[in-house]
C-alpha positions as a Markdown table, in Angstrom:
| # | Residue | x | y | z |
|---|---|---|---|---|
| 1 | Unk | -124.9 | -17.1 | 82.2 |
| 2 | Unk | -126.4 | -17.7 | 78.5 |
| 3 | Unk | -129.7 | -18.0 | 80.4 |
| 4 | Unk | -129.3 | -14.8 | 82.0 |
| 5 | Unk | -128.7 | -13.2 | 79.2 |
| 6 | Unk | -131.9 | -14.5 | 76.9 |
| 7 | Unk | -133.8 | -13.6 | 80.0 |
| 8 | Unk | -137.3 | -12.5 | 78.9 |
| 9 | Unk | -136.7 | -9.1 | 81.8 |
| 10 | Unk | -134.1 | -8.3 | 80.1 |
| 11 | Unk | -135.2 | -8.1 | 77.0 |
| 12 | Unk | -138.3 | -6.4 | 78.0 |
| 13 | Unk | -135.8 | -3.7 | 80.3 |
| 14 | Unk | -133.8 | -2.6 | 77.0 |
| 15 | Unk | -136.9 | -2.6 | 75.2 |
| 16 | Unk | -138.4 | -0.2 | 77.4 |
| 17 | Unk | -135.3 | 2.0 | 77.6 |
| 18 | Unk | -134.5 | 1.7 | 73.7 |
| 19 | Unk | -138.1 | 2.8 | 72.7 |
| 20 | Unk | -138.7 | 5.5 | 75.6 |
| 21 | Unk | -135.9 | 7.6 | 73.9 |
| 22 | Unk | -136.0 | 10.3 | 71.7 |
| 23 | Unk | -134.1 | 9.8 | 68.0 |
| 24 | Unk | -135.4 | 11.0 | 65.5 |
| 25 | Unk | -133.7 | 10.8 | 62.1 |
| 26 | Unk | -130.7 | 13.0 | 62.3 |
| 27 | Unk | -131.1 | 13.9 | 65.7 |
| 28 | Unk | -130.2 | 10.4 | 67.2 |
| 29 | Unk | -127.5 | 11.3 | 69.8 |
| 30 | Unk | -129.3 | 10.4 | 73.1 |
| 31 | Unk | -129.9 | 6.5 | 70.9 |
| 32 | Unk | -126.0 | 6.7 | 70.8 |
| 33 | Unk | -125.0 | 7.8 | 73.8 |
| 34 | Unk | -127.2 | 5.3 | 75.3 |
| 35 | Unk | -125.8 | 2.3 | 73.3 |
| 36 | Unk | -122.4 | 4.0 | 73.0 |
| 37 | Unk | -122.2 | 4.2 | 77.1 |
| 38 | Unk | -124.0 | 0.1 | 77.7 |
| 39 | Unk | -120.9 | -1.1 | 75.2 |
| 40 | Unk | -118.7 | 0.6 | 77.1 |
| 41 | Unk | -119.6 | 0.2 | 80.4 |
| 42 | Unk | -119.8 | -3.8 | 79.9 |
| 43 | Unk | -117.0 | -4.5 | 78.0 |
| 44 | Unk | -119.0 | -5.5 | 74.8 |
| 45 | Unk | -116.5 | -4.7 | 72.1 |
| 46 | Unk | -113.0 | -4.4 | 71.5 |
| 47 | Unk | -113.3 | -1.2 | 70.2 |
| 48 | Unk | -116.2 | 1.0 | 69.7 |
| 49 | Unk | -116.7 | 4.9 | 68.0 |
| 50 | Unk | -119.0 | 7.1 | 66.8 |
| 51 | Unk | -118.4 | 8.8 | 63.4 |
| 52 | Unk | -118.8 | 11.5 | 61.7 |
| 53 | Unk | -122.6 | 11.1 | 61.0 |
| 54 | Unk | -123.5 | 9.6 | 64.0 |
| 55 | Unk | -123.3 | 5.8 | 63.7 |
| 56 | Unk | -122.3 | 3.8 | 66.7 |
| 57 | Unk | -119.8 | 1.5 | 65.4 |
| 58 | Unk | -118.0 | -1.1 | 67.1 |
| 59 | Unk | -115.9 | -4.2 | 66.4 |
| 60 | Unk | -115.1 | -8.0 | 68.3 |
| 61 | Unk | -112.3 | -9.2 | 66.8 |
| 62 | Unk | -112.5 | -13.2 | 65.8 |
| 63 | Unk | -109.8 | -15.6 | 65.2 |
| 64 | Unk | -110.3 | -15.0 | 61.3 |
| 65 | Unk | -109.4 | -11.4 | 60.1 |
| 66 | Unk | -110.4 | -12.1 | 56.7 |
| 67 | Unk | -114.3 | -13.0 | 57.4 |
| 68 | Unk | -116.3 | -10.2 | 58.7 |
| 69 | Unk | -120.1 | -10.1 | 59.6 |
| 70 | Unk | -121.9 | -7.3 | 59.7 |
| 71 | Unk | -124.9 | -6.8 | 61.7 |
| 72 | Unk | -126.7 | -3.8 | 61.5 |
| 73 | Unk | -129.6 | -1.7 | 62.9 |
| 74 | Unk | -130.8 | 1.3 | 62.9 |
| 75 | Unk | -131.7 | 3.7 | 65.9 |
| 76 | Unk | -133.5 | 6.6 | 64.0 |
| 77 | Unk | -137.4 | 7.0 | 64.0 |
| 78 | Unk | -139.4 | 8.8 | 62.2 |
| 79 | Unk | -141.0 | 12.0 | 63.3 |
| 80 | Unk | -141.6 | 15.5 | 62.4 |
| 81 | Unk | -139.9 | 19.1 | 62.1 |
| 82 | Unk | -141.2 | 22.5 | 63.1 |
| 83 | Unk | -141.3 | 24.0 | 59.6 |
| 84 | Unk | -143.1 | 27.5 | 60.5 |
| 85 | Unk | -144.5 | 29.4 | 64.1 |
| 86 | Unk | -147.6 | 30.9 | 64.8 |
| 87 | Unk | -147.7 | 34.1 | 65.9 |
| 88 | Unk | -150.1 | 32.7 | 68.7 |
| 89 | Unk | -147.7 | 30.2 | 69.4 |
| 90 | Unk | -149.0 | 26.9 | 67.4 |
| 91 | Unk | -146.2 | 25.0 | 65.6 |
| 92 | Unk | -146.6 | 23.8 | 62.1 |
| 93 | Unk | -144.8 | 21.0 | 61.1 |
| 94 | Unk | -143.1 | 18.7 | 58.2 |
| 95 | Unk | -143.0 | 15.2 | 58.5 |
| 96 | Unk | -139.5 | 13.0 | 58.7 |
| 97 | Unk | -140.1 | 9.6 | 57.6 |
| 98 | Unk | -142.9 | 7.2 | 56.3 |
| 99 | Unk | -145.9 | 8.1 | 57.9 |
| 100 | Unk | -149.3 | 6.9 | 57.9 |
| 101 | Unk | -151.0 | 10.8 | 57.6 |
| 102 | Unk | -154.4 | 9.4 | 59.0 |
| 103 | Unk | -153.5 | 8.7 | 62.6 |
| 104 | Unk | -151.8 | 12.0 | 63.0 |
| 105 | Unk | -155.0 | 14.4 | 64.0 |
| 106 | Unk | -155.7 | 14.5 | 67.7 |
| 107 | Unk | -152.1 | 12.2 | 68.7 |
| 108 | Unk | -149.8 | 13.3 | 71.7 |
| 109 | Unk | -146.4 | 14.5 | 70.9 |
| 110 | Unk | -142.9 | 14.9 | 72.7 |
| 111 | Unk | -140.5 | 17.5 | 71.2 |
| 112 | Unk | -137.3 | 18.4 | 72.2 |
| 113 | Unk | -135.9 | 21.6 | 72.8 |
| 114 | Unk | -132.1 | 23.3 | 71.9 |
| 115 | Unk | -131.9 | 22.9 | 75.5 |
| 116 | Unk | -132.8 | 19.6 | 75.6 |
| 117 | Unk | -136.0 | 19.9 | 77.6 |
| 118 | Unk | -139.1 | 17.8 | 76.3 |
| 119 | Unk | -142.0 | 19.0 | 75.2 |
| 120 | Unk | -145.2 | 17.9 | 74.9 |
| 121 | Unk | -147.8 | 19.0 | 72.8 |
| 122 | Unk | -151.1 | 17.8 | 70.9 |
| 123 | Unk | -152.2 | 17.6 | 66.7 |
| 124 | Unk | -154.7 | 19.8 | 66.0 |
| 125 | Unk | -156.6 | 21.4 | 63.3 |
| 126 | Unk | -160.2 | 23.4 | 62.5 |
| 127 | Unk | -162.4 | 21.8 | 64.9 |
| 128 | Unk | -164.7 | 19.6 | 63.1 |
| 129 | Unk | -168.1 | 21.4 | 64.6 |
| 130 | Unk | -166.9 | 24.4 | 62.4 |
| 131 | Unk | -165.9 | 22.7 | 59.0 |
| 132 | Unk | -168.5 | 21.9 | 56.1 |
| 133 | Unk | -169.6 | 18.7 | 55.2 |
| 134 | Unk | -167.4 | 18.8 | 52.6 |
| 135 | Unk | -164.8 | 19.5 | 54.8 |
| 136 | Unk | -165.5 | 16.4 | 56.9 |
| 137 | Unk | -165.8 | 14.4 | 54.4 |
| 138 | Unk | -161.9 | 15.3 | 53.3 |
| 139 | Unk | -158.9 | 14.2 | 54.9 |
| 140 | Unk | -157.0 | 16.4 | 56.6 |
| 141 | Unk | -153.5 | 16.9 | 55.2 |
| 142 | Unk | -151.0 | 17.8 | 57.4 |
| 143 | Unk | -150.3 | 21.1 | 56.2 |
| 144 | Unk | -153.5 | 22.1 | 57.6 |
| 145 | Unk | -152.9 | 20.8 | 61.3 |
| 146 | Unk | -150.8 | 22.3 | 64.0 |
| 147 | Unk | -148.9 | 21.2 | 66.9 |
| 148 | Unk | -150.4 | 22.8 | 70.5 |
| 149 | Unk | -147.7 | 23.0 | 73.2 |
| 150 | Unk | -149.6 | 25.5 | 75.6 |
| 151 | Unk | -147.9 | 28.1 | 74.5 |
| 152 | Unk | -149.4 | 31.8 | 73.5 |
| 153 | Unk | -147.4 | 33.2 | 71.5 |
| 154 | Unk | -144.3 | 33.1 | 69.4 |
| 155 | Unk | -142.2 | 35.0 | 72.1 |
| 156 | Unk | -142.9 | 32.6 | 74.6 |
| 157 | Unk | -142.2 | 29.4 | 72.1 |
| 158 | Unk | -138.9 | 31.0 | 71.6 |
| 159 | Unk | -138.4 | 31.3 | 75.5 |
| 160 | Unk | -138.8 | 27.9 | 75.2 |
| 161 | Unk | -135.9 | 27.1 | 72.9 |
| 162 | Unk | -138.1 | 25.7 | 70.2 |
| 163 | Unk | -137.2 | 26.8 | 67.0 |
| 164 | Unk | -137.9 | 26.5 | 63.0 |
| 165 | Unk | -136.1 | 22.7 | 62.9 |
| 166 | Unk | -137.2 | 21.6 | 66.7 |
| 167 | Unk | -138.0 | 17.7 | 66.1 |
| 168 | Unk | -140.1 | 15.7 | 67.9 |
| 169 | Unk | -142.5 | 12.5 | 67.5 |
| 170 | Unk | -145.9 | 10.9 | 68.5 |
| 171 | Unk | -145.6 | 9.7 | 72.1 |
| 172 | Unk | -147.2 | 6.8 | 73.5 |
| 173 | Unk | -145.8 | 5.1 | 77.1 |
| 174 | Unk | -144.4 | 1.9 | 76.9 |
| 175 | Unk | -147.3 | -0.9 | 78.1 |
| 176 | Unk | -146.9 | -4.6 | 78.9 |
| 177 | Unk | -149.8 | -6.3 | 77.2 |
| 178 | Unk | -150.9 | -10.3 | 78.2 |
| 179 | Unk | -149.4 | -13.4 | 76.4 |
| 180 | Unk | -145.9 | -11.3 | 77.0 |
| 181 | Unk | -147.0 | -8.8 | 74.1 |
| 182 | Unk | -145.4 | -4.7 | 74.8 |
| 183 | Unk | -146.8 | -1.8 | 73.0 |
| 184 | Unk | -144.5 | 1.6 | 72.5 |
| 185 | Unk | -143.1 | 4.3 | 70.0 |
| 186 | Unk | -139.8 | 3.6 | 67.9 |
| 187 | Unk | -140.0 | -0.5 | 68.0 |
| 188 | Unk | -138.6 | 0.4 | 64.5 |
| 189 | Unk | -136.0 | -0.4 | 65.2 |
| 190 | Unk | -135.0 | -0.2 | 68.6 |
| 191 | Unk | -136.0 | -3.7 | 68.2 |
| 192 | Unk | -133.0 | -4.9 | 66.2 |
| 193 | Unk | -130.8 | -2.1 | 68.4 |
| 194 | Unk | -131.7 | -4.7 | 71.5 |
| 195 | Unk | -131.2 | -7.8 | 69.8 |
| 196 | Unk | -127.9 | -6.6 | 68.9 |
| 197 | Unk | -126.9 | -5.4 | 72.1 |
| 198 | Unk | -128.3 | -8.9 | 73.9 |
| 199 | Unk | -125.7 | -10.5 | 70.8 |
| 200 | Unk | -122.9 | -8.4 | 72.1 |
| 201 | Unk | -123.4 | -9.9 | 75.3 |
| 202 | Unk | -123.3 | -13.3 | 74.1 |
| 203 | Unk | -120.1 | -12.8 | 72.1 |
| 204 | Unk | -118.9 | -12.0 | 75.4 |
| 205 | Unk | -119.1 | -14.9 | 77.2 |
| 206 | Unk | -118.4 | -16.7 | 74.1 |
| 207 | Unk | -115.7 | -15.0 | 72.3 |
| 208 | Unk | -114.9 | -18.2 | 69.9 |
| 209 | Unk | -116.3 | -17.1 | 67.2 |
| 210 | Unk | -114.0 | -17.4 | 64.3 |
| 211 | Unk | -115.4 | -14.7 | 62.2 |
| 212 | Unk | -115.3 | -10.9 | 63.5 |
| 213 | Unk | -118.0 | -9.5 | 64.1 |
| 214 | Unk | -118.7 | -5.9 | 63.5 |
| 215 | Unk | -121.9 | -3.8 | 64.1 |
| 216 | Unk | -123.4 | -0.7 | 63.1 |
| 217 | Unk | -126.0 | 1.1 | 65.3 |
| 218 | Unk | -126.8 | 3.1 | 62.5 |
| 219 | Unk | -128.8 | 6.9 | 61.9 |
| 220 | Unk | -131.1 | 7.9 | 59.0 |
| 221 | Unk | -132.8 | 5.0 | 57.7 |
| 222 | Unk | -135.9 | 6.4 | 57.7 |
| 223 | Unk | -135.0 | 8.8 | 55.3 |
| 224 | Unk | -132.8 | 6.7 | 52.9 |
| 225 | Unk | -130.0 | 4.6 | 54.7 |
| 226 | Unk | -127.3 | 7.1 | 54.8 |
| 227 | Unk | -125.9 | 5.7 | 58.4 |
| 228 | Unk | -125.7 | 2.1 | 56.5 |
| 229 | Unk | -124.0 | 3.1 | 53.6 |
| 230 | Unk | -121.5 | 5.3 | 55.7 |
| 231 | Unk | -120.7 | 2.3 | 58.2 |
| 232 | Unk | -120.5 | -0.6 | 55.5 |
| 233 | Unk | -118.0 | 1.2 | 54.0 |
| 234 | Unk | -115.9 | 1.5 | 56.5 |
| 235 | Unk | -116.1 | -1.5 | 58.3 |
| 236 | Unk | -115.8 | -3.9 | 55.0 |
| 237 | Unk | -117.6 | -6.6 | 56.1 |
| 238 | Unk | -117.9 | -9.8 | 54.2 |
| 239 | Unk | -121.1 | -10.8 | 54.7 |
| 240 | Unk | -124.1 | -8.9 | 56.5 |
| 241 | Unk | -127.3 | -9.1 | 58.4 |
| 242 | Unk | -129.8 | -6.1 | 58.9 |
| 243 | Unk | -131.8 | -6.6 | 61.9 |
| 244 | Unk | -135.2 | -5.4 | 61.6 |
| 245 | Unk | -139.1 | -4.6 | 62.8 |
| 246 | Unk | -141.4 | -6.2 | 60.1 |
| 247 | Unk | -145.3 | -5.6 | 59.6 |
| 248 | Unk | -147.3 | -7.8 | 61.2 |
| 249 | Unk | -150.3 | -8.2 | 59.1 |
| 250 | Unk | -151.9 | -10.8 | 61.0 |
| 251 | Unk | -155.1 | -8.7 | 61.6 |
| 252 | Unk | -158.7 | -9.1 | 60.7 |
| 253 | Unk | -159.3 | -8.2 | 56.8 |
| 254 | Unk | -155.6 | -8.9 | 55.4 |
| 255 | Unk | -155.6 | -12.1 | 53.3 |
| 256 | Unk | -153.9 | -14.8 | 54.2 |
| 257 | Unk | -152.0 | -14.6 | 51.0 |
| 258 | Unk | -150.9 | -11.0 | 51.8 |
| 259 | Unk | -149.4 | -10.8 | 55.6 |
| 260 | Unk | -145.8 | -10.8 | 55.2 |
| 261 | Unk | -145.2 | -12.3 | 59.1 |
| 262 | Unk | -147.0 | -13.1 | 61.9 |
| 263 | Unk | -146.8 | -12.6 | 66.0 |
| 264 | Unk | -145.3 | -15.7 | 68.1 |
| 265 | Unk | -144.2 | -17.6 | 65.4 |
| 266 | Unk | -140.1 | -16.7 | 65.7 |
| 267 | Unk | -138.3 | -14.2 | 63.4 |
| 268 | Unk | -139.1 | -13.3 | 59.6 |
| 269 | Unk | -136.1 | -14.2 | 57.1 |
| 270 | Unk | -136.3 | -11.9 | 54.2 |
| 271 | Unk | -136.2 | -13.7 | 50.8 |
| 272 | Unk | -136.9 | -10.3 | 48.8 |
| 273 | Unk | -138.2 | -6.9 | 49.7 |
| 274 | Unk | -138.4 | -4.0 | 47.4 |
| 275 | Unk | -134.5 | -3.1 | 47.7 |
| 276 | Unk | -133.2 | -6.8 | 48.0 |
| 277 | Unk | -132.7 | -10.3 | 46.7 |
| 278 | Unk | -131.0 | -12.1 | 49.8 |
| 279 | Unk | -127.8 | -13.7 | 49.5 |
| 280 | Unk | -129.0 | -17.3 | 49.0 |
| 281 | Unk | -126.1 | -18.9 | 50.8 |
| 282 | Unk | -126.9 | -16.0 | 54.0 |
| 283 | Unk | -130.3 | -17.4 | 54.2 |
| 284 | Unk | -129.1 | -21.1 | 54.0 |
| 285 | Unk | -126.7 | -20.3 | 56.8 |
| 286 | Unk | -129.4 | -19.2 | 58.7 |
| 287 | Unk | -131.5 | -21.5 | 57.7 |
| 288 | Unk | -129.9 | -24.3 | 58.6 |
| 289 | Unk | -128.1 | -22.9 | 62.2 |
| 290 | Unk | -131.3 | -22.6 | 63.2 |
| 291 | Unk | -132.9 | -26.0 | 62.4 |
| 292 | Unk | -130.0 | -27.2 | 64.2 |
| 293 | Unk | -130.9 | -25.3 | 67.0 |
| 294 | Unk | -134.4 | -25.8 | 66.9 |
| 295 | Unk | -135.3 | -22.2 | 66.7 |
| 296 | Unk | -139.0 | -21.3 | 65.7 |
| 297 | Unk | -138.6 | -19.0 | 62.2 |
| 298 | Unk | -140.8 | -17.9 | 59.2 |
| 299 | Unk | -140.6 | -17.1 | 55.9 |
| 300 | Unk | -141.5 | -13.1 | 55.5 |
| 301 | Unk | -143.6 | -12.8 | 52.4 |
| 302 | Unk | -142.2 | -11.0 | 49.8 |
| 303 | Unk | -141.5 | -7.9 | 48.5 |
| 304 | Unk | -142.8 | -5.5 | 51.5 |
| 305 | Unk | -140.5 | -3.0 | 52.8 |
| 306 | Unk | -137.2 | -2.4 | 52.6 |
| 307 | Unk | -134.2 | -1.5 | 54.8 |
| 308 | Unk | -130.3 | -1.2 | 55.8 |
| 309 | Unk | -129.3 | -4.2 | 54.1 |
| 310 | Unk | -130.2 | -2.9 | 50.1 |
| 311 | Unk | -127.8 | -0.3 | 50.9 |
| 312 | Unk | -125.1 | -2.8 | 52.8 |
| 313 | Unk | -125.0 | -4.9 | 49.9 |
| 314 | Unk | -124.1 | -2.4 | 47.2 |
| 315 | Unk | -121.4 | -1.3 | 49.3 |
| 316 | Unk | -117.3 | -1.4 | 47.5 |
| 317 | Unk | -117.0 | -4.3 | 45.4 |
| 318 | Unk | -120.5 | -6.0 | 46.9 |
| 319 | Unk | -121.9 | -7.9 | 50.3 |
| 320 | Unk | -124.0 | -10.7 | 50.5 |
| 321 | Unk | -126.7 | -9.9 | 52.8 |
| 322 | Unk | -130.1 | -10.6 | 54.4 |
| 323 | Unk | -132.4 | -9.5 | 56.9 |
| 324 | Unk | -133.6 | -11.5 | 60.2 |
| 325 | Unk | -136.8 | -9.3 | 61.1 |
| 326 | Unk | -138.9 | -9.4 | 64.8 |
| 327 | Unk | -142.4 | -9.3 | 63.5 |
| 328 | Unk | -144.4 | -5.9 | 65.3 |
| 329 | Unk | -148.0 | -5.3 | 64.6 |
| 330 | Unk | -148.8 | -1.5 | 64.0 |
| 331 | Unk | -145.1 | -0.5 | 63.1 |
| 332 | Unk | -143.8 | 3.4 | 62.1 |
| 333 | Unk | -147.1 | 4.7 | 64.9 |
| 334 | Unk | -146.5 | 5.0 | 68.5 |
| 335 | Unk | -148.6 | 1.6 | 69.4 |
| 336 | Unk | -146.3 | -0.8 | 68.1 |
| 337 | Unk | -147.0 | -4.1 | 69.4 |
| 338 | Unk | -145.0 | -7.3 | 69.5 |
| 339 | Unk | -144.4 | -10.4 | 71.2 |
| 340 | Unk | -141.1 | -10.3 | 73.5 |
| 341 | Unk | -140.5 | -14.1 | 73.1 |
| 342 | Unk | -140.1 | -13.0 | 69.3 |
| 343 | Unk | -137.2 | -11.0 | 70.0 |
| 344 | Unk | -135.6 | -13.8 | 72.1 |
| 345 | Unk | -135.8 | -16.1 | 69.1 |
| 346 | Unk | -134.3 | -13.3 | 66.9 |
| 347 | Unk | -131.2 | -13.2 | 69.3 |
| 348 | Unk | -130.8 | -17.6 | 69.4 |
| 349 | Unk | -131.0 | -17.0 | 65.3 |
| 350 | Unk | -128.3 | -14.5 | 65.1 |
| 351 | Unk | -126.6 | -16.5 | 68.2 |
| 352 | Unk | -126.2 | -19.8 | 66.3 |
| 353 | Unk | -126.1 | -17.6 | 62.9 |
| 354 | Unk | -122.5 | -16.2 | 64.0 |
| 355 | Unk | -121.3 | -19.7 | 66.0 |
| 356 | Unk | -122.4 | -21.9 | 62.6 |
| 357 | Unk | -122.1 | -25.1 | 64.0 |
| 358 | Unk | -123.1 | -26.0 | 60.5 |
| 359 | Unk | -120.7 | -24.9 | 58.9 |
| 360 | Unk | -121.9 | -23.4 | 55.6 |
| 361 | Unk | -119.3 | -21.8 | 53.7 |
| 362 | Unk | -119.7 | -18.6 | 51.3 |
């Protein structure tokens, strides 16, 4: 059954689903009703909500009501909003999120409607046969491109349902690459969303785990952490790990010095990012879990990025945390690429993580 489970189709099935969905931060709900309905319909928790903000939260109750893991990821990605619209019908737009402004102009976007209908639509600007060489010389800045949607006028966006606040994101189909590498949109961090899930699925055909375990599927990380410091709060874990994408620097002219994790060598343990000092005794119990288990692992270089758990760990009187990342080459564009066999070792790390045949103590 474990087998099943760790099942290199499956993993690449919710990956495909995950990523294919439209969430962007604060406008999440068809990420939660997805993982909100696969919990329910399989039994994966022994209870399971959505809150007020529009965390999926649920809990599996262990033998040990006074230890409580947290794992947490985040199904938000970033995007943009419709800020303004033309009176020939061309969106402009504010972006949601860290983006990378130079690989907007020219990219393929999906919006979606008050209806719920999706959109899709094209970045444009001044064509570059009619700027200056001055003007080519320039970046464009994003105030200054448009969103096309075929549309002709402002009347007939409004028939539409697309409206001033209309979200949307760069779109890119989800592709199987060789040496078991996918590319697709919103891998951060749809990523950790299926390791958690795979997790849940383990817990449930091993449900003696003394500690409970509780979990947060949590909105608005892109844009601060609010879903993480809503859900720690209430749940009250003990201890906590943030499931994560990480950049995958292993490209041609990064030193080797400077790339925080590679492809196909197992997950990235965070030692320090820019929000977070892990929890030395987290990392040992991971650490040492998964020498036990054999499980491939690396060290993420520190102090790039930052996510869910520098929030989690401030949260009431303090939680020790840490972050188990899947290293993902191209991360917050809609190529992300990453090794599936990456996120199968992420899932036997958390696995023997929660089981801690070692038996490290906090």
């Amino acid at each position: 059954m474990m087998s099943e489970i760790l099942n290199i189709e499956s993993i690449k099935e919710y990956q495909k689903k995950l990523s294919s969905l439209l969430g962007v931060s604060g406008y999440e709900e068809d990420v939660s009703n997805f993982i909100l309905n696969e919990i329910e319909k399989n039994s994966l928790a022994d209870k399971v909500w959505v809150d007020s903000l529009g965390n999926v939260l649920a809990i599996k109750e262990g033998s040990d009501q006074s230890r409580r893991i947290l794992l947490d990821a985040h199904i938000d990605e970033i995007g943009f909003m419709v800020s303004h619209i033309e009176k020939k019908g061309f969106l402009r737009f504010v972006l949601i999120g860290g983006w990378d402004t130079r690989i907007l102009l020219g990219q393929s976007v999906i919006l979606k409607s008050k209806s719920g209908k999706i959109l899709h639509g094209i970045i444009g600007s001044k064509p570059p046969h009619l700027t200056t060489v001055g003007e080519r010389k320039k970046q464009v800045q994003t105030s200054d491109m448009y969103i096309d949607i075929g549309l002709t006028s402002d009347d007939e966006v409004e028939e539409h349902n697309v409206s001033v606040g209309t979200t949307g994101t760069l779109f890119s189909p989800f592709e199987e690459f060789p040496n078991g590498m996918v590319r697709g949109k919103a891998f951060d961090d749809r990523t950790g969303c299926n390791v958690i899930l795979h997790i849940m699925k383990l817990l449930k055909i091993n449900p003696q785990i003394k500690d409970t375990v509780l979990f947060n599927f949590a909105v608005q990380e892109e844009i601060g952490g609010q879903g993480a410091v809503i859900g720690a709060y209430y749940l009250k874990p003990t201890m906590a790990i943030a499931l994560e994408n990480t950049t995958a620097a292993d490209v041609p002219g990064i030193r080797e010095s400077e790339i925080p994790a590679y492809i196909g060598k197992g997950p990235a343990i965070t030692i320090s990012d820019r929000t977070l000092i892990s929890n030395p005794k987290v990392n040992e119990r991971i650490f040492r879990n998964g020498d036990l288990e054999k499980i491939s692992y690396q060290i993420k270089k520190p102090r790039y990025g930052n996510t869910d758990a520098g929030k989690i760990q401030v949260s009431r009187s303090g939680v020790p945390s840490s972050v188990i990342n899947v290293p993902c080459r191209y991360i917050h564009s809609p190529t992300s690429l990453l090794k599936l066999e990456d996120i199968r070792e992420t899932i036997r790390l958390v696995d023997v993580f929660l089981r801690n045949p070692a038996n490290i103590k906090l």
